[in-house]
C-alpha positions as CSV (number, residue, x, y, z in Angstrom):
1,X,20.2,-189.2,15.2
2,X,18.3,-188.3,17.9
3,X,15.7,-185.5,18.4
4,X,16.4,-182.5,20.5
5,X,13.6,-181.2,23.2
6,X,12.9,-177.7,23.4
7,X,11.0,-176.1,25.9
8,X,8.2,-173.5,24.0
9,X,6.3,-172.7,27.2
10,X,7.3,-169.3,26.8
11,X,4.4,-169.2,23.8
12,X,1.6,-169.9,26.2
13,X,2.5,-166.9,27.7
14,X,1.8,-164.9,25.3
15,X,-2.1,-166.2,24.7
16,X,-1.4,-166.5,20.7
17,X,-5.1,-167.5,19.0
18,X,-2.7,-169.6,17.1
19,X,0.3,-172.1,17.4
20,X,3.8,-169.8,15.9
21,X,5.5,-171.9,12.8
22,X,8.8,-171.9,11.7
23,X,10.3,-172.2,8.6
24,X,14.1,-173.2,7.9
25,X,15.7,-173.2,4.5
26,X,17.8,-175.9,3.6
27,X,19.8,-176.8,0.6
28,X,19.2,-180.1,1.1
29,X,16.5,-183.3,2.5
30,X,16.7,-182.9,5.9
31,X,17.2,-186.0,7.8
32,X,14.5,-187.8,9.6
33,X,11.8,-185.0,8.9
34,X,8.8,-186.6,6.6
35,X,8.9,-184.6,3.2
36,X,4.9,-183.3,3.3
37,X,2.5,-185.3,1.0
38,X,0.6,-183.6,-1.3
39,X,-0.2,-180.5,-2.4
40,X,-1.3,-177.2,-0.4
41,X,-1.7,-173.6,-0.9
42,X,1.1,-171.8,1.1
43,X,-1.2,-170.3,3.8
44,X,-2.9,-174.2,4.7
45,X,0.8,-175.5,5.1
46,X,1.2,-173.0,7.6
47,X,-2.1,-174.1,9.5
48,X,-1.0,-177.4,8.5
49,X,2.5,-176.9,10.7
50,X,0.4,-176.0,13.4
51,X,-1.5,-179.1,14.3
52,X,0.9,-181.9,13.3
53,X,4.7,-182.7,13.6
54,X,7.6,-181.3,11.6
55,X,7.6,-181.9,8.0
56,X,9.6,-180.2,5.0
57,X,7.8,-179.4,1.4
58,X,9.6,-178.7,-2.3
59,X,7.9,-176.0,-4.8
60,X,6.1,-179.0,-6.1
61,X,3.9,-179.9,-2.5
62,X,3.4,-175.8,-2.7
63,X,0.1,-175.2,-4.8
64,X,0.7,-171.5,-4.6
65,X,2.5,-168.4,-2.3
66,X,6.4,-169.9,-3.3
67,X,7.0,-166.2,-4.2
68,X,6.3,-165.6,-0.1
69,X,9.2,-167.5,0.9
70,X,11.8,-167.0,-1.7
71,X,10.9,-170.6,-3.8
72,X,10.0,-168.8,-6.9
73,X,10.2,-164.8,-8.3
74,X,7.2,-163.0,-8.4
75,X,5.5,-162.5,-12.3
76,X,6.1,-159.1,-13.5
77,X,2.8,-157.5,-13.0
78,X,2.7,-154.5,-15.3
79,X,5.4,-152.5,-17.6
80,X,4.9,-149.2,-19.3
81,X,6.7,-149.1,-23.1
82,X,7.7,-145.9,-24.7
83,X,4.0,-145.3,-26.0
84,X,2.6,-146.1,-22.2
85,X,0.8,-148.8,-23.2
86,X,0.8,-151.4,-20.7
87,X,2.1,-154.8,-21.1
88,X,1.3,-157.8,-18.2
89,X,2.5,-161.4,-17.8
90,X,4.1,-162.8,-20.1
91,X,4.1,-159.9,-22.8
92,X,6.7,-158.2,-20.2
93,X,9.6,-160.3,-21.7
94,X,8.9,-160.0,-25.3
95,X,10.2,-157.2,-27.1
96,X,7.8,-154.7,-28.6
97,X,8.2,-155.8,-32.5
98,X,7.4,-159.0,-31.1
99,X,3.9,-158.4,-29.8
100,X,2.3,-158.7,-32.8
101,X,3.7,-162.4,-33.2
């Protein structure tokens, strides 16, 4: 397969202080890009993307920030129950008779 050329000179025109990333979701391995090795926090993969050549990443090279980009839901935060008592994390699934558990 060969690699396409694309002409970004359009970017210098614009005097960013940084290099613009892209990211495309794929269902599937994508052929002839490296998978990333290792693991990074979302924002260092994007610095990452800006100083070497294309590679993809799984939830498991992303330390943390998949919720950013749609790889995992975001936690439930906080809940108020019928006595407004608030509930966070994990206790936001569990019914109330079960807190005491």
């Amino acid at each position: 397969m060969s690699k396409t050329e694309y002409d970004y000179s359009i970017f210098d025109k614009f005097n960013f202080e940084r290099k613009p990333v892209g990211i495309k979701y794929l269902l599937n391995e994508p052929e002839g890009v490296p998978q990333f090795e290792g693991k990074l926090d979302l924002c260092e993969l994007f610095k990452e993307g800006q100083e070497r050549e294309p590679f993809y990443v799984t939830r498991e090279n992303v330390q943390c920030g998949e919720q950013v980009v749609g790889m995992a839901d975001f936690p439930p935060v906080i809940k108020l129950d019928d006595e407004m008592s608030a509930t966070f994390g994990d206790d936001f699934c569990k019914k109330p008779e079960d807190k005491n558990m």
